[in-house]
C-alpha positions in Angstrom: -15.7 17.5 1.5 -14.8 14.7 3.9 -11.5 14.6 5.0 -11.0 11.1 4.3 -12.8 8.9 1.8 -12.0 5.2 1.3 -10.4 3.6 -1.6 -10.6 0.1 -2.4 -7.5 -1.7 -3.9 -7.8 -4.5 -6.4 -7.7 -7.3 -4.3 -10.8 -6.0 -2.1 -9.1 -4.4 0.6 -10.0 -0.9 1.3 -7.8 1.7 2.9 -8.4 5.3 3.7 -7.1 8.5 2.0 -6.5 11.6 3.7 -7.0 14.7 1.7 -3.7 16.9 1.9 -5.6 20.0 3.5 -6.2 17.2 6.7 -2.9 15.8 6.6 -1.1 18.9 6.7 -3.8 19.6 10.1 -3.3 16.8 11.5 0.7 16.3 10.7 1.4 16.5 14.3 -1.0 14.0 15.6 0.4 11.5 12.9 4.0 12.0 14.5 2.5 11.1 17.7 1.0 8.7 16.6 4.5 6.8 15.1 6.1 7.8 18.6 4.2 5.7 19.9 4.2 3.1 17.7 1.9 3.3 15.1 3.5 2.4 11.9 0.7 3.8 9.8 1.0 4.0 6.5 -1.0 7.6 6.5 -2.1 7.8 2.8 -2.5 11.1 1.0 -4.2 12.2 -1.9 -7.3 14.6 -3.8 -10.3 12.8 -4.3 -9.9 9.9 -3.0 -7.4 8.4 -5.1 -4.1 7.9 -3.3 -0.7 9.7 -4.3 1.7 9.6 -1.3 2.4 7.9 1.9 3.3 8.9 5.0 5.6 6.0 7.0 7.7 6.2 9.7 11.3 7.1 9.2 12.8 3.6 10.8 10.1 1.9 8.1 11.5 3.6 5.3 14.7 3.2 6.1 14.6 -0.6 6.1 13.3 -0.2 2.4 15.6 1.9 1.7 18.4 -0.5 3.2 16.4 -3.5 1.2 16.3 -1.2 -2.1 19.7 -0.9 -1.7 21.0 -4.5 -1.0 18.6 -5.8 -4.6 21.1 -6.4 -6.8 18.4 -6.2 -9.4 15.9 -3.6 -8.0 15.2 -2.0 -11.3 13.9 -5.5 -12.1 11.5 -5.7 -9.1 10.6 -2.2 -9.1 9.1 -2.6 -12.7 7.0 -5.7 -11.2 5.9 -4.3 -8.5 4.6 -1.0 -10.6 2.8 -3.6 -13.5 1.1 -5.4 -10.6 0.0 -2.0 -8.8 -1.1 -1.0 -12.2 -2.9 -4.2 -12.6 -6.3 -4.6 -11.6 -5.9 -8.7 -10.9 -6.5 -9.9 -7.5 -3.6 -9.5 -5.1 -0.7 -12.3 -5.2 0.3 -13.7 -2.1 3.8 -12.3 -0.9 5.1 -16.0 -1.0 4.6 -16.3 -4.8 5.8 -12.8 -5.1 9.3 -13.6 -3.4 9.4 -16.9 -5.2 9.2 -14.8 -8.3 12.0 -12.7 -6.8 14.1 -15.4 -5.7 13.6 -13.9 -1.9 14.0 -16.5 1.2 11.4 -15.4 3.4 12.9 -17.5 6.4 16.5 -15.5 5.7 16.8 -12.8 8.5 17.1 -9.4 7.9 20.5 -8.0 8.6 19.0 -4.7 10.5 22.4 -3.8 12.3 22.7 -0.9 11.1 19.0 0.7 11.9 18.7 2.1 15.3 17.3 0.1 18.3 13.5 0.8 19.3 
């Protein structure tokens, strides 16, 4: 079996998953590969269908930090699991923070994340 088979999401894009025997082989060369800057995602999963992600830590923590400053992130958590659900054609992320009530031009207070 290949240790990485590609997946295609419903808007067309394809991305790669990485079986978990490979990702556990190649853990270390995936840490190098965030060290030095590669944000990744590294997608894991059995048979091609993905079921985890492997991110950075700084990249999770600033959704953590953005989870946690949604006053209603139960409300866009349920919308953004109906949409990857969904099988429609991807929405571009302007519509989607419309529908959020986002301001995409607002800077991101990231004080409190280390410095790169």
């Amino acid at each position: 079996m290949d240790s990485e088979t590609p997946y295609v999401l419903s808007g067309g894009e394809r991305i790669w998953v990485i079986n978990p025997a490979a990702a556990s082989e190649h853990l270390p060369q995936m840490l190098e590969r965030f060290r030095a800057g590669e944000a990744g995602p590294f997608i894991v999963g059995d048979g091609g269908q993905p079921e985890a992600v492997v991110i950075p830590w700084d990249a999770w923590r600033r959704l953590a930090v953005l989870a946690a400053e949604t006053e209603e992130f139960d409300h866009v958590y349920e919308i953004a699991r109906e949409r990857l659900a969904n099988d429609a054609p991807s929405v571009p992320l302007e519509e989607v923070a419309a529908e959020l009530g986002w301001d995409l031009s607002e800077p991101i207070d990231d004080s409190d994340l280390p410095k790169k």
